[in-house]
C-alpha positions as CSV (number, residue, x, y, z in Angstrom):
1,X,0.0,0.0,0.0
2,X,1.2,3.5,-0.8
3,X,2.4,5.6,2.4
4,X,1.5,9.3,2.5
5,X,5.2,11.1,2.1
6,X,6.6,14.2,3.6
7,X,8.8,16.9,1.9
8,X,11.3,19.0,3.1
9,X,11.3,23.0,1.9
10,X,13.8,25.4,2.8
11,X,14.4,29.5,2.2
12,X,16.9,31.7,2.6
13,X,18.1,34.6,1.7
14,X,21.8,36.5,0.8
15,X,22.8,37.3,3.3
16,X,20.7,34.9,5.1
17,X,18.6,37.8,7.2
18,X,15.7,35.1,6.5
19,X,15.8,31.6,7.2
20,X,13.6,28.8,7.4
21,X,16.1,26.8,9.5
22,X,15.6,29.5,12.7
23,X,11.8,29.1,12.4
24,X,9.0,26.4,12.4
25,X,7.6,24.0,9.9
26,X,4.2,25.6,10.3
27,X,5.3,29.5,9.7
28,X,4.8,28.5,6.1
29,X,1.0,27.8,5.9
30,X,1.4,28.2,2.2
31,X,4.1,28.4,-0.6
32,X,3.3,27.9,-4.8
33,X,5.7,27.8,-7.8
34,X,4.7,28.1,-11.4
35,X,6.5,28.4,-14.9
36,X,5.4,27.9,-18.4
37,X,6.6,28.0,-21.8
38,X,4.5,31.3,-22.7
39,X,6.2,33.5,-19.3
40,X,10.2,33.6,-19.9
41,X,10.8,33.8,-15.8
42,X,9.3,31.3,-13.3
43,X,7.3,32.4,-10.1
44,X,7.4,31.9,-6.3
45,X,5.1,32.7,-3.8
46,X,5.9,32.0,0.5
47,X,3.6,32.9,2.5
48,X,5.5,33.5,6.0
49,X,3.2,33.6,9.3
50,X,4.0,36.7,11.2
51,X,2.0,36.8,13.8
52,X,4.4,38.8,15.9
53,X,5.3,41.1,13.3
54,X,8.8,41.1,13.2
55,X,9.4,41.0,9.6
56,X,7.4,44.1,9.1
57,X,8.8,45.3,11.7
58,X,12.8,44.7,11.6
59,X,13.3,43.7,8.0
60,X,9.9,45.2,6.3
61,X,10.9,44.7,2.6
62,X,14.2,45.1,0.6
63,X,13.5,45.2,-3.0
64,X,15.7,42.6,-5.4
65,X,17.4,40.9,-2.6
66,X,18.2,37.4,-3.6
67,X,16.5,34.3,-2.2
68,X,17.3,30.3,-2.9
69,X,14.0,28.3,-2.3
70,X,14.3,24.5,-2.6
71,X,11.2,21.4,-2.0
72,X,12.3,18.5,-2.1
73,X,11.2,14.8,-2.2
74,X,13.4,13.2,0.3
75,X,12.7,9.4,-0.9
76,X,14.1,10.5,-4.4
77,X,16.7,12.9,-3.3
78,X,15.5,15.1,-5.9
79,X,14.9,18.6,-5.3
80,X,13.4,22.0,-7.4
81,X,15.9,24.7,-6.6
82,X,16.2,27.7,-7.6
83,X,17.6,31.6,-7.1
84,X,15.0,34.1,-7.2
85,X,14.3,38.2,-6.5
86,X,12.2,39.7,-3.7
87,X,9.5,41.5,-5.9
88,X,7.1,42.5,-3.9
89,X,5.1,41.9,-1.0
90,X,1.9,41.5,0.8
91,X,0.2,40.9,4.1
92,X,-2.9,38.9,4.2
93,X,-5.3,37.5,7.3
94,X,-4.3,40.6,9.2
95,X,-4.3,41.1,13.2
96,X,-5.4,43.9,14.4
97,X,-4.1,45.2,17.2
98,X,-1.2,47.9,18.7
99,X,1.1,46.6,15.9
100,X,0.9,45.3,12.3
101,X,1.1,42.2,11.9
102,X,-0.5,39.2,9.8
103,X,0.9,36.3,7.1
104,X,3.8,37.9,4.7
105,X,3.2,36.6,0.9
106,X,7.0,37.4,-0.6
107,X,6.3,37.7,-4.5
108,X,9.2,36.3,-6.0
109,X,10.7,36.4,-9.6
110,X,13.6,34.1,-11.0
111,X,17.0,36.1,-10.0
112,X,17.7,36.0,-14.1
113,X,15.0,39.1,-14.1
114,X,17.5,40.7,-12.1
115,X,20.1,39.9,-14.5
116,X,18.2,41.1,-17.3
117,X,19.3,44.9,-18.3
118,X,19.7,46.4,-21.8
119,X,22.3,45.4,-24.1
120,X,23.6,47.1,-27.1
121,X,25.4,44.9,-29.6
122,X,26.4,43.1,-32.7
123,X,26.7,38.9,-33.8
124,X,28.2,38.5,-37.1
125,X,28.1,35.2,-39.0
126,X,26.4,33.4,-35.8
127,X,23.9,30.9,-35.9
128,X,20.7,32.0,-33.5
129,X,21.4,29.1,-31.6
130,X,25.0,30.1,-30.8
131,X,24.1,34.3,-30.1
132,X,21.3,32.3,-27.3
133,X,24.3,30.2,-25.8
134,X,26.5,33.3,-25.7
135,X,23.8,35.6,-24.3
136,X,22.5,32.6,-21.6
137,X,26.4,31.8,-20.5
138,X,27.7,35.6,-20.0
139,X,25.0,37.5,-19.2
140,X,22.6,34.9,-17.0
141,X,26.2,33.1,-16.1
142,X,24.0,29.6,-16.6
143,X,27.0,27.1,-17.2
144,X,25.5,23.6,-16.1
145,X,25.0,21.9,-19.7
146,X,22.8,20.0,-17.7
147,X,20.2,23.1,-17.3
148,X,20.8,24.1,-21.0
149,X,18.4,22.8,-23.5
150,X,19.3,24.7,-26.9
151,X,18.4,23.3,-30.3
152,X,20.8,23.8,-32.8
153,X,19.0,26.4,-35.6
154,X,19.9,26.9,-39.4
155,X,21.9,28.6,-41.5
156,X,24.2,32.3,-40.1
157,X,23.3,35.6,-40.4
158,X,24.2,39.1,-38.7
159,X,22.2,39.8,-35.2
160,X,21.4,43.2,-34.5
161,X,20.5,43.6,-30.3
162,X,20.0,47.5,-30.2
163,X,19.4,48.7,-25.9
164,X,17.2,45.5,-25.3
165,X,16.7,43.5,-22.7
166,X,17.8,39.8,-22.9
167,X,14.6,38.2,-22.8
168,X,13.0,40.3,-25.4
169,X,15.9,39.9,-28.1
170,X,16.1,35.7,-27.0
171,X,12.6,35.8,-27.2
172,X,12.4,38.1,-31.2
173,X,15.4,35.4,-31.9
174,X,12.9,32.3,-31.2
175,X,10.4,33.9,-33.7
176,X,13.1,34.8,-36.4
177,X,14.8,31.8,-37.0
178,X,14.5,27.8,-38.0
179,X,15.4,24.7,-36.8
180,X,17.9,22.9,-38.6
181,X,15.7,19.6,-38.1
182,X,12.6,20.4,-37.8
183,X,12.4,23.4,-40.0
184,X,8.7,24.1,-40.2
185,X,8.2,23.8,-36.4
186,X,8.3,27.3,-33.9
187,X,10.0,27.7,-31.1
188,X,9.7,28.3,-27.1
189,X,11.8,29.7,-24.9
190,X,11.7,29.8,-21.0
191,X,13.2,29.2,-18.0
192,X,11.2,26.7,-15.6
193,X,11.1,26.2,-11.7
194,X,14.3,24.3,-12.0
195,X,16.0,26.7,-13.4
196,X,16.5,25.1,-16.5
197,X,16.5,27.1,-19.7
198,X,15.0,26.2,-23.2
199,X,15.1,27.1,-26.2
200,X,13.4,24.3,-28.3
201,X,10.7,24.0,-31.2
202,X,7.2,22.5,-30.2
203,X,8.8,19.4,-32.6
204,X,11.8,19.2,-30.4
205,X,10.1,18.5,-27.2
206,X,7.8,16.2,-28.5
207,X,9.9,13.7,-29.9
208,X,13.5,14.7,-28.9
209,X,13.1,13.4,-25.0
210,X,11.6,10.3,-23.1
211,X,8.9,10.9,-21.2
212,X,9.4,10.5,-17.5
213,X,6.2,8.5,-15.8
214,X,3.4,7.2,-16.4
215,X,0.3,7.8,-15.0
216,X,-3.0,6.4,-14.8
217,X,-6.8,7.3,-13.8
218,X,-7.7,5.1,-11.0
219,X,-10.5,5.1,-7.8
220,X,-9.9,2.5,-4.9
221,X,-9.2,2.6,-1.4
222,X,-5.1,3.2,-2.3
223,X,-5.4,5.6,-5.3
224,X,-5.8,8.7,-3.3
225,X,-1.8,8.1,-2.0
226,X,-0.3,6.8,-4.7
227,X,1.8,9.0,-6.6
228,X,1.4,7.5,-10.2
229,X,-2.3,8.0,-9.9
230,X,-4.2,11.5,-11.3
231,X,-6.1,13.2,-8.1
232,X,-8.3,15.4,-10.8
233,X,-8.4,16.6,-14.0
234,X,-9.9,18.7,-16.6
235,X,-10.0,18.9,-20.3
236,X,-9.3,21.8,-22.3
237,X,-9.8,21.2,-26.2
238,X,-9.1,24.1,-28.2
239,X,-10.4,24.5,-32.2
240,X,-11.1,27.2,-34.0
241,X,-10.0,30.7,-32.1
242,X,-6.5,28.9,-32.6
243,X,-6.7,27.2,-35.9
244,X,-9.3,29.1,-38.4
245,X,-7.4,31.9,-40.1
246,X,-4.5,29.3,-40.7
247,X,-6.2,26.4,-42.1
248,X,-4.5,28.6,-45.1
249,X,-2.9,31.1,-45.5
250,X,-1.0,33.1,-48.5
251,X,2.3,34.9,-47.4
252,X,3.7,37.6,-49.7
253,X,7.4,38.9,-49.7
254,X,10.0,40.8,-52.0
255,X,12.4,39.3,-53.8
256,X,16.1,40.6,-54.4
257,X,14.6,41.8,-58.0
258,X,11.8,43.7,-56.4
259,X,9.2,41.2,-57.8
260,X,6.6,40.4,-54.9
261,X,6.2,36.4,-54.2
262,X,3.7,33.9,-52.6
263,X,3.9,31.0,-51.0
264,X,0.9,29.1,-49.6
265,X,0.7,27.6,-46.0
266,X,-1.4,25.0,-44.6
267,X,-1.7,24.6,-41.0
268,X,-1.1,20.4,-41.1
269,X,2.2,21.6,-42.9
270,X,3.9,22.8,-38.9
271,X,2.9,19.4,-37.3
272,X,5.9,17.4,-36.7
273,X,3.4,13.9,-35.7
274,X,2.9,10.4,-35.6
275,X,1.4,8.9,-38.8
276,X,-1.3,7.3,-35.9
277,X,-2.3,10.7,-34.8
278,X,-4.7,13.6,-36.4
279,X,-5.3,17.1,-36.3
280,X,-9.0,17.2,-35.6
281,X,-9.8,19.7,-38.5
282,X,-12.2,17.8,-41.1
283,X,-10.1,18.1,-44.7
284,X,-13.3,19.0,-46.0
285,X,-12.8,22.4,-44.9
286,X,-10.0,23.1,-46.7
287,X,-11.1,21.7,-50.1
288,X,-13.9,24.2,-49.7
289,X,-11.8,27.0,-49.2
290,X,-9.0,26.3,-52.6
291,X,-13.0,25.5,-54.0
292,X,-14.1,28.9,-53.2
293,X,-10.1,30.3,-53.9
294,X,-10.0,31.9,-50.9
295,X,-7.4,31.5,-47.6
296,X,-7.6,32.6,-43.8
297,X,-5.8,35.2,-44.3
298,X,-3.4,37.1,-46.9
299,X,0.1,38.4,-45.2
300,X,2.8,40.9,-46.3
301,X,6.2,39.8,-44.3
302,X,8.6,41.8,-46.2
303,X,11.8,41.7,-48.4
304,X,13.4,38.2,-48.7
305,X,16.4,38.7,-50.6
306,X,19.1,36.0,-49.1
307,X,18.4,32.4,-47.9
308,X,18.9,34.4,-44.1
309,X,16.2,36.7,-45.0
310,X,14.0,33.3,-45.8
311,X,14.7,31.4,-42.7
312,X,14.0,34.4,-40.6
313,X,10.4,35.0,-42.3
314,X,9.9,31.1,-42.5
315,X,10.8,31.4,-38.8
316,X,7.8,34.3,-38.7
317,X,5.8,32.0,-40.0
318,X,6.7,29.4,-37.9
319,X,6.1,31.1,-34.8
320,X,2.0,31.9,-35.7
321,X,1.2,28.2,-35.0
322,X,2.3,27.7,-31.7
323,X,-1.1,27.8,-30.4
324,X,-2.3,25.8,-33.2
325,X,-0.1,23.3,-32.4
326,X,-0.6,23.1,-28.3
327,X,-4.5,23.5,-28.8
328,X,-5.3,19.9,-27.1
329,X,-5.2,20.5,-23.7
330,X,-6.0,19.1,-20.1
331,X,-4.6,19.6,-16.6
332,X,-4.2,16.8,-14.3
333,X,-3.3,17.0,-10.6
334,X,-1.1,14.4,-9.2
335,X,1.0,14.5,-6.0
336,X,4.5,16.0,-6.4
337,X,7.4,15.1,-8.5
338,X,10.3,17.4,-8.1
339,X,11.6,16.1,-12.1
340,X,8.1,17.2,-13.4
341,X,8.1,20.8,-14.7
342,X,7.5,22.9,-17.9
343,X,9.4,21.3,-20.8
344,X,9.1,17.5,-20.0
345,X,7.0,14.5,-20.9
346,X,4.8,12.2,-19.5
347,X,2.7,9.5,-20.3
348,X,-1.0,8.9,-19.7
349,X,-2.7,5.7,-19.5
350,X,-6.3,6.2,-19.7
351,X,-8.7,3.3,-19.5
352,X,-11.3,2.7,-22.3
353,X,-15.1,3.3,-21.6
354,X,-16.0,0.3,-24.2
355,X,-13.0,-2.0,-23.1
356,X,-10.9,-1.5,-19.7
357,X,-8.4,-3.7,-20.8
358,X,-7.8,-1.2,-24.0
359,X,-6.5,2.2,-23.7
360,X,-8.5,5.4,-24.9
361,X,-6.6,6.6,-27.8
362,X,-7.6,10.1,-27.7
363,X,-6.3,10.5,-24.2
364,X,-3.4,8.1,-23.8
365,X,0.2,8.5,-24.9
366,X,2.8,11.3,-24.7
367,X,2.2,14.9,-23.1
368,X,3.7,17.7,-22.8
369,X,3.5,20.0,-19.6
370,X,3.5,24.0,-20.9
371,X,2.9,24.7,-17.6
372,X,3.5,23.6,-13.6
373,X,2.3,24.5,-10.7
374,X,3.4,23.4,-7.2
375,X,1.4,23.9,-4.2
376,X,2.9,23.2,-0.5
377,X,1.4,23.5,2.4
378,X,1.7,23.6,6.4
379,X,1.4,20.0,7.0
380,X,4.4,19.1,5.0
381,X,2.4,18.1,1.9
382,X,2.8,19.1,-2.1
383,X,0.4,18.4,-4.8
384,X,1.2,19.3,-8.5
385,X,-1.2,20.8,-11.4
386,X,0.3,20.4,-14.7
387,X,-1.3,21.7,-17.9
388,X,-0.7,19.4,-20.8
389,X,-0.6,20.0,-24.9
390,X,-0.8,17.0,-27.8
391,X,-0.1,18.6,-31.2
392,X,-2.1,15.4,-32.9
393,X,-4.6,13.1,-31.5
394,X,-4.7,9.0,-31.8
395,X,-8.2,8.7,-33.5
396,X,-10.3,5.1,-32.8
397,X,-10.6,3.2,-35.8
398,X,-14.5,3.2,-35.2
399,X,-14.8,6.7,-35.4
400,X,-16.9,8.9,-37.5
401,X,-14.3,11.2,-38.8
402,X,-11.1,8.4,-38.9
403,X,-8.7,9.2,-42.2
404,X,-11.4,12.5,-43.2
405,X,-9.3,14.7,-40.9
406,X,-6.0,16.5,-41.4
């Protein structure tokens, strides 16, 4: 039988004028972490009992100053670690009386944000992939390879970062150039609660990495404390705010001879996907559109005179169907795994309604989590929502639709 487990959390600032060492388990009635591939930096919350009102009172708040916050799963010896900023902060459930005094809620953003100033400078003959390594090793100082996911992207060309921060000109980079293997798939950057930093296409993640567990849907008198089994969940299906105006979609530049140029787009062309799996958009839909001769939408992107010029507007292009290609969603809350945050896989094993000894298609196989949240609380307990993306879906072979969809 499972066995409810314990974690261990710690704090402390530099210098160390906070502590969690000097005070109890239970000054800490609540403390959250989230990250996901759409913010760059990672969040913290730590809610700090106060009753007394000494941090109000001796400390009050000292904007920036740098904090390491680590939870841990002590069966595993694994740990999520890492450095953050003191942002801002709040009191909440207030005491009235002839002092102030109440529960402290630090706001905490990764210490990278405080890294992060304006740059003015020039890459010439680099690789995006190579100005991002530069930028993530000298300016963020991030030199464990093992925190370092960069995929390698194609073709050189001249970078101009002109008084911008660091996460704005990684971030323009991501949607301005093409991955040397999956070359019609956008990228994400990020930084997760791990402290781990990516810079990956959608196709990357997907089929570049193993996914780390497996987890199932279960109700019996153990499934509440095992850790493999999901607690809750929710789907969250997106369609057509995401995928309409690119079902197609005609792109217009400038060639080197001034002579303007299309090329046509259709949306199944960015899905990087098993031969099993479908995007559930009827191919009907299309055939009625090149029927009627119309497209989604008609875009200018500029003047494409070099093959640098056309992998950074292929890498505009690119970056429009990140949505499109994350829009099958669900969030699933499972008890805590310190290896599980934004950027990994995991598998899901859901039962059949027709069969149990089957799988259901649809829901079963290989996630992604774009986003993770941690949630720990005074008892020494930590439960973990994750929202989770497919780019293509495992159709039945019974259904309605099966080989009439893109």
């Amino acid at each position: 039988m499972a066995k409810q487990e314990f974690f261990t959390f710690s704090i402390k600032s530099d210098p160390p004028i906070i502590d969690s060492t000097n005070v109890g388990k239970n000054s800490f009635p609540r403390i959250y972490w989230s990250s996901d591939i759409f913010s760059f930096y990672p969040y913290q919350e730590t809610y700090m009992n106060d009753r007394m009102g000494l941090i109000t009172d001796e400390i009050f708040f000292v904007e920036g100053l740098k904090f390491t916050i680590m939870i841990g799963r002590e069966s595993q010896k694994e740990y999520l670690e890492h450095t953050y900023c003191w942002s801002e902060n709040q009191m909440n459930n207030i005491s009235l009386g002839k002092h102030v005094s109440g529960d402290n809620v630090f706001l905490f953003l990764s210490y990278y944000y405080m890294m992060d100033v304006p740059q003015s400078r020039i890459w010439a003959d680099k690789t995006a992939s190579d100005v991002v390594a530069e930028i993530i090793k000298d300016d963020f100082k991030l030199k464990d390879s093992k925190k370092i996911f960069i995929e390698p992207t194609e073709g050189t060309d001249t970078w101009y970062q002109f008084n911008t921060k660091d996460k704005l000109f990684i971030k323009m980079l991501s949607e301005n150039c093409v991955s040397a293997k999956y070359p019609k798939s956008p990228y994400v950057t990020f930084i997760n609660n791990k402290g781990e930093f990516y810079f990956q296409t959608i196709a990357f993640l997907f089929n570049e990495q193993q996914p780390l567990f497996t987890f199932e849907l279960r109700v019996d008198e153990t499934s509440s404390l095992d850790p493999l089994v999901i607690q809750s969940y929710d789907l969250l299906f997106g369609g057509l705010p995401c995928n309409k105006d690119l079902y197609i979609v005609d792109y217009y530049t400038v060639n080197d001879s001034g002579a303007y140029v299309k090329a046509t787009s259709k949306i199944q062309d960015h899905f990087k996907k098993k031969e099993s799996d479908a995007i559930l958009i009827r191919a009907d839909y299309q055939t009625e559109l090149i029927k009627k001769k119309v497209v989604g939408k008609i875009e200018y992107l500029g003047i494409a005179e070099d093959t640098a010029d056309k992998s950074r507007l292929q890498g505009m292009i690119n970056s429009q169907h990140i949505d499109a290609m994350l829009s099958y969603r669900m969030t699933i809350v499972i008890h805590f795994f310190p290896q599980l945050t934004t950027g990994k896989l995991i598998t899901l094993a859901i039962n059949s309604v027709q069969d149990k000894n089957q799988t259901a298609n649809e829901l079963s196989g290989n996630w992604l989590i774009i986003k993770d949240e941690v949630l720990y609380d005074k008892d020494g307990q930590a439960s973990q929502k994750l929202l989770l993306a497919k780019s293509g879906i495992n159709i039945n072979s019974n259904h309605h639709f099966k080989g009439k969809f893109l």
